[in-house]
N, C-alpha and C positions, 0 to 999 in steps of 0.2 A: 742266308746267302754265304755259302764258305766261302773262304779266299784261300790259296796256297803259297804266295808269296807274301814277302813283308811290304808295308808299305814302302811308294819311295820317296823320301823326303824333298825332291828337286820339284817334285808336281804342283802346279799354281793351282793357290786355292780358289774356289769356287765362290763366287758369290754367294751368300744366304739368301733362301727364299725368306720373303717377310713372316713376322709372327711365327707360328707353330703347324703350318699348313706342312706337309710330308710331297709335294711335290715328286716327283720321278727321276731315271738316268736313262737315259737311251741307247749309249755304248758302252765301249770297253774303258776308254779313258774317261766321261765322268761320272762313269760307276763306281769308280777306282777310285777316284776325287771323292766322292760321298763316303767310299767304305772308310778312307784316312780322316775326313773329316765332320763326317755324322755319320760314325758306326752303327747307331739304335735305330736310323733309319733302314737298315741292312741286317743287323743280327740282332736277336733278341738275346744276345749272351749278357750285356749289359747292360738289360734291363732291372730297375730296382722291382723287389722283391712284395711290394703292397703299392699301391696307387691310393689316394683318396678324388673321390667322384667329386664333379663341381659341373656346376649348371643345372643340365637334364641329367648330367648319374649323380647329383647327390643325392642326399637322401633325408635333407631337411627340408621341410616344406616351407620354410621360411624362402628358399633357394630353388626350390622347384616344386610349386605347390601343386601341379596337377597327375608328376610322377613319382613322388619321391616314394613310395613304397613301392614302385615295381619293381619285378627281377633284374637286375640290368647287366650287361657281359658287353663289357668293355673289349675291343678286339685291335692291340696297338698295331702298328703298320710299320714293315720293316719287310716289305717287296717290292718295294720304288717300283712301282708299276702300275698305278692306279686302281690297285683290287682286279687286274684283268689276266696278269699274268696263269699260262699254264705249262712251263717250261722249268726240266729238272735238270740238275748241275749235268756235263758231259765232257767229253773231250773236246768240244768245238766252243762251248760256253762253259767258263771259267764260275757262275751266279747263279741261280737257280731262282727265277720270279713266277711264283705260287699263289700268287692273290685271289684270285678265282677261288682254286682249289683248298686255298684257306679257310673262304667263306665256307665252303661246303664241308668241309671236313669239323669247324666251329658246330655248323649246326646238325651233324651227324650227334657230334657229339652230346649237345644240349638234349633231344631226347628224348635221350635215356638221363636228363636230368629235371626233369616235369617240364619242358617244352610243351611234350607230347597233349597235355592238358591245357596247356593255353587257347584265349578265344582269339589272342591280337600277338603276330610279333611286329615289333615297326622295327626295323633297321636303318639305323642312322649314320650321318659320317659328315664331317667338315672337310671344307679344301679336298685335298683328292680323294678324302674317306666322300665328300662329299659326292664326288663324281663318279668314286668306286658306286654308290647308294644306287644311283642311276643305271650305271653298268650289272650289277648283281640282283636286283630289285624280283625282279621277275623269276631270274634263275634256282632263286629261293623259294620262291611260291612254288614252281615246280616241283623243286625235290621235295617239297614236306607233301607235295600232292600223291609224288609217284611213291613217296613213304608209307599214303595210307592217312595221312593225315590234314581232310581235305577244309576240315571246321575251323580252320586258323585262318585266319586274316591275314595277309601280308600288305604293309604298308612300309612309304619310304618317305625319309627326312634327310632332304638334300639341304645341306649348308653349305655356304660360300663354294660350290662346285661346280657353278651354272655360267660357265666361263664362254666368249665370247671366241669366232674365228675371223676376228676383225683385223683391218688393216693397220700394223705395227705405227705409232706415231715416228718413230725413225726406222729403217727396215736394216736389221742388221744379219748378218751372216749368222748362221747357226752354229755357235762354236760351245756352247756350254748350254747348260738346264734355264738360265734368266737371258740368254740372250736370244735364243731360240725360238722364232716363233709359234704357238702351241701344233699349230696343223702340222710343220714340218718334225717339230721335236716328236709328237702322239705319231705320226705316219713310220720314221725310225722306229722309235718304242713297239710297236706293234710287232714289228718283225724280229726287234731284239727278245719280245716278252713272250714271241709267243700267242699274244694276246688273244680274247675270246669276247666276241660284242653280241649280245642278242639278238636270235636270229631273225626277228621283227624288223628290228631294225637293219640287221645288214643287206635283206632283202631291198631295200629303199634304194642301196646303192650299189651302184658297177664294183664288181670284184678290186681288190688295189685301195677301192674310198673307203673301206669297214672303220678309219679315222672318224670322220662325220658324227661317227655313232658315241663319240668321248663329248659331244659339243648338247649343252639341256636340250635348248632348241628342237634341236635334232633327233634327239631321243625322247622325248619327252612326249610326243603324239604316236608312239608306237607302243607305249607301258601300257600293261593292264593293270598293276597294282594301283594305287591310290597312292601319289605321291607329293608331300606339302614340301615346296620350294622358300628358302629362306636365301637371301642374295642380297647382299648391300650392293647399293645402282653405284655406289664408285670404287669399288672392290683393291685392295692395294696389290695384292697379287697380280688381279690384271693390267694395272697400270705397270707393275713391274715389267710384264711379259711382254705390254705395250711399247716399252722403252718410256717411262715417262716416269723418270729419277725425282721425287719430291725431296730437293738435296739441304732444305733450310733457304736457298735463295728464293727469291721471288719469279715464279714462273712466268714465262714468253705467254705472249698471246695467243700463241699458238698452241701451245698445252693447254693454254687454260680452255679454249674452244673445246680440243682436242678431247678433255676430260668431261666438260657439260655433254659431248655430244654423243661421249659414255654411255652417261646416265640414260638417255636421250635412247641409244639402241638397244639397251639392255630394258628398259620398262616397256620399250616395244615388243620384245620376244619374251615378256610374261604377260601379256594381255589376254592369254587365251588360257592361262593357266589357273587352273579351278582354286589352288590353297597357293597361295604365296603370303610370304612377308619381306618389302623390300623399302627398308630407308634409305634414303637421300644423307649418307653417312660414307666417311673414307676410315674403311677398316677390314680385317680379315678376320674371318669366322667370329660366331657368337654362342654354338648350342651351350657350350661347355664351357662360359668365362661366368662368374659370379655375379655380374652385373648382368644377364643376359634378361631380366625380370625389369631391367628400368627401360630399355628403348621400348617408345611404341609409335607406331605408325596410324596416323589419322583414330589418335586415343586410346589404342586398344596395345595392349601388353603381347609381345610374342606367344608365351605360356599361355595368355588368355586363346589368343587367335590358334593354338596347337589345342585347347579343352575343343573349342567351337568346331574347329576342325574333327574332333573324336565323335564329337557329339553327333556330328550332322552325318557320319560315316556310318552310326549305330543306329540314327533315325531311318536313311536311308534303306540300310539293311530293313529294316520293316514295315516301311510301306512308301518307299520312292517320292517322300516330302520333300516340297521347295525346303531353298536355304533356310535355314533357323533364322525365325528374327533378331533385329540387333546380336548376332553373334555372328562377326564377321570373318569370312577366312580369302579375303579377294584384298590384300592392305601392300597398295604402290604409293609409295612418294610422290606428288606430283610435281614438287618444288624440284627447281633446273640445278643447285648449285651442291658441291660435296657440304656439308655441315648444314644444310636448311633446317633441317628437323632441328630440334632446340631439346631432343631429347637422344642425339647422337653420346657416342663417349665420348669424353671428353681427349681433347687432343693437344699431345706436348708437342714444345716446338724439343725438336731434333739433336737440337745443338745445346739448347742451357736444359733442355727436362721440364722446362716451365710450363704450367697451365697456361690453354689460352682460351678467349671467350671467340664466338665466333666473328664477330666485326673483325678481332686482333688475325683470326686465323685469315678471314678473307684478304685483310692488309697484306698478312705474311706470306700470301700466295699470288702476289701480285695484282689484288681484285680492286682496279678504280672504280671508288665507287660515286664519283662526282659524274663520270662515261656512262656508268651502266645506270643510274638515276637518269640522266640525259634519256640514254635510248629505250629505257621501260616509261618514259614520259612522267617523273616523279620527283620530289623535293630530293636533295641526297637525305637529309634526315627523316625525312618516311621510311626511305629505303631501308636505311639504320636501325629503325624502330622495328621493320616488317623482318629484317634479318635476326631479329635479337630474339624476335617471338617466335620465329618458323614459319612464318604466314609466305 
């Protein structure tokens, strides 16, 4: 995305999205905010010049035991546009958001670099790579089809991108990228980027709603590829989006409701969803973090639940076999609170960096737990014990 002016130093800066997610800009002014203050999400000029892979692109098996020897093509994201973008620099727009035409132009490119011989590409992405996954899924199976190349599989790995169009815990005006609530920030964006949503799906909705089509939900019963969804049920991204600042104090009861009943609608909009992995965890993205091989959800390992998943996609291909036994790819949380699972990351408080165990997290998040032993009809030390284990 060129720029022709210098920055201007008077501009407030932007709040950061949490973690490493690539989040979008929807205007003129915090586009402009992002170019001054996260250029790499905007231009690839300073990007460094080698990456080392971690998670599903490394290439130890100790780290990713079920890919570490695949091809893998890393694609960083620097069109704040959710992968949707098909809009080139002009006199009227100052930015140029190519996400779309990224992807295709990426696998134009692969090929003519033994693509073309492939039996499987899956296409992956976290946070808005995540939801680009969703957005592009399809568009990709196309063109390798109109290419001639119809023996390839396309499949999709959506991480942390299966965001919710829920009612904001505070409703605030849309002035920046975290204040903004997603429908109205994605409904802007769209016009600003350009944007291109599956024709599947835009069919669903009235001319104007082609938004809709940015929300899993939503898109997710109109995909033909075969797509395994990975979503932590209390995601920090969307609590940010939500207005629901985890600021080190001890949350209102009202957030605290406000966040169980998170979890609560987000494991209800994967219930129809054939490969999912979604722990009862407060964090953002996992394909691509080193630790992504210890969380599991009702025992079974991510990487495990992504072989089970391959597995049963390659059975299936040959003779339309129920699920694989004991190899599961259907793994929701069922426990109500962020940190149940006992096999979440672990999680520092804010302010000293300290490990905390999860009794100390629920304390530190305003969780009485003498109230909620009361209304689950339970000693508070069962409660304690049941909380320690994940039960």
């Amino acid at each position: 995305a060129a720029r022709r002016r210098p920055p201007s130093p008077s501009r407030r800066p932007e709040p950061r999205p949490p973690a490493r997610g690539g989040w979008y800009c929807f205007n003129r002014e915090n586009c402009d905010t992002r170019y001054d203050t996260m250029r790499r999400l905007m231009s690839s000029k300073e990007w460094p010049a080698t990456r080392v892979g971690t998670g599903i692109l490394s290439s130890q098996p100790e780290e990713n035991p079920h890919w570490w020897n695949a091809n893998m093509v890393f694609i960083p994201y620097c069109s704040s546009d959710v992968w949707s973008g098909a809009s080139s620099k002009s006199e009227k727009n100052e930015y140029a958001f190519m996400g779309a035409l990224i992807i295709q132009e990426v696998i134009k490119e692969l090929v003519g670099k033994g693509l073309s011989t492939a039996k499987v590409l899956l296409l992956a992405g976290s946070s808005a790579g995540g939801t680009g996954v969703l957005l592009n899924v399809d568009r990709v199976a196309e063109q390798l089809e109109d290419m001639g190349y119809q023996g390839i599989q396309v499949r999709g790995l959506a991480d942390s991108g299966w965001f919710l169009d829920n009612k904001q815990y505070r409703r605030t005006d849309c002035i920046d990228t975290i204040t903004c609530a997603p429908t109205e920030a994605i409904r802007r964006g769209i016009r600003y980027w350009n944007g291109i949503v599956p024709e599947r799906c835009k069919l669903q909705f009235k001319e104007g709603e082609e938004w809709n089509c940015f929300f899993g939900y939503k898109i997710y019963p109109t995909l033909r590829c075969p797509v395994f969804v990975v979503q932590w049920l209390f995601d920090e991204a969307q609590l940010t989006v939500d207005n629901v600042h985890l600021t080190g104090q001890p949350v209102q009861e009202g957030q605290w409701l406000y966040i169980q009943n998170l979890g609560r609608e987000l494991r209800n909009t994967l219930k129809d969803v054939t490969a999912s992995f979604a722990p009862a965890c407060l964090s953002h993205e996992i394909i691509t973090r080193n630790h992504w091989t210890d969380i599991q959800v009702k025992g079974t390992s991510l990487p495990r639940a992504l072989h089970c998943w391959d597995r049963s996609l390659h059975e299936s291909n040959k003779n339309g076999k129920a699920p694989l036994k004991g190899c599961p790819i259907h793994l929701i949380d069922s426990c109500p609170w962020p940190h149940c699972n006992p096999s979440c990351p672990t999680i520092r408080d804010q302010f000293t960096g300290q490990e905390m165990n999860v009794i100390q997290f629920l304390m530190h998040m305003g969780f009485d737990v003498q109230k909620m032993a009361q209304q689950q009809g339970l000693e508070p030390s069962k409660l304690l014990g049941m909380l320690s284990s994940g039960n």
